[in-house]
C-alpha positions in Angstrom: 19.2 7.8 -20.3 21.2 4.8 -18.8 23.7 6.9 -17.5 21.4 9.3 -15.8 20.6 8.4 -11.7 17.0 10.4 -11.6 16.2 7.8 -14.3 15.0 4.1 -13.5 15.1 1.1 -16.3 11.5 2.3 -17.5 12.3 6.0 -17.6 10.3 7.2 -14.3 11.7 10.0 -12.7 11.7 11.4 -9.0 9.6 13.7 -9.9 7.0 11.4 -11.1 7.3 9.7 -8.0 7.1 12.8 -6.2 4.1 13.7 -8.1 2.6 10.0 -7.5 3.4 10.4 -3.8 1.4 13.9 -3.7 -1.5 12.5 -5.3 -1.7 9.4 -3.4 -1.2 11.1 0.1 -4.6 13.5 -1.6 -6.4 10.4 -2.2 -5.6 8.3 1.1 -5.7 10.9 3.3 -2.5 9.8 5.0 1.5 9.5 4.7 3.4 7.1 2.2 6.3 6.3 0.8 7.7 5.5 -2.6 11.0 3.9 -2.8 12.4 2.2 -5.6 13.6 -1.4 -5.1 16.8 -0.9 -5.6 16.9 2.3 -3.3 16.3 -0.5 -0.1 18.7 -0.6 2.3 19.8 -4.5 2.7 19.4 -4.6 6.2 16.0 -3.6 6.4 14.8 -5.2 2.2 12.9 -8.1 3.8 11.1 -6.5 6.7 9.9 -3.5 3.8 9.1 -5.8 1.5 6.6 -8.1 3.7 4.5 -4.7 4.6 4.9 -3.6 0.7 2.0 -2.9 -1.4 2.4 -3.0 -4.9 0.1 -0.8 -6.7 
């Protein structure tokens, strides 16, 4: 598993992210994204992570 990319340390995959994002747009009625942490680009990291929501 720690060689495989669709894998994060805690064994969530894009498509539970991808289900999560579905199910989450179906409950708040509008768009959202999921990014994993380490999917930020440096640039823009601190701007993301002040408007970031942790659920």
């Amino acid at each position: 598993m720690d060689d495989n990319p669709i894998f994060d340390q805690w064994g969530t995959t894009y498509f539970n992210l991808s289900d999560l994002a579905a199910e989450l747009r179906a409950l708040l009625g509008c768009e959202i994204d999921i990014i994993p942490s380490q999917g930020l680009k440096p640039r823009k990291r601190h701007r993301i992570l002040e408007d970031a929501i942790t659920l």
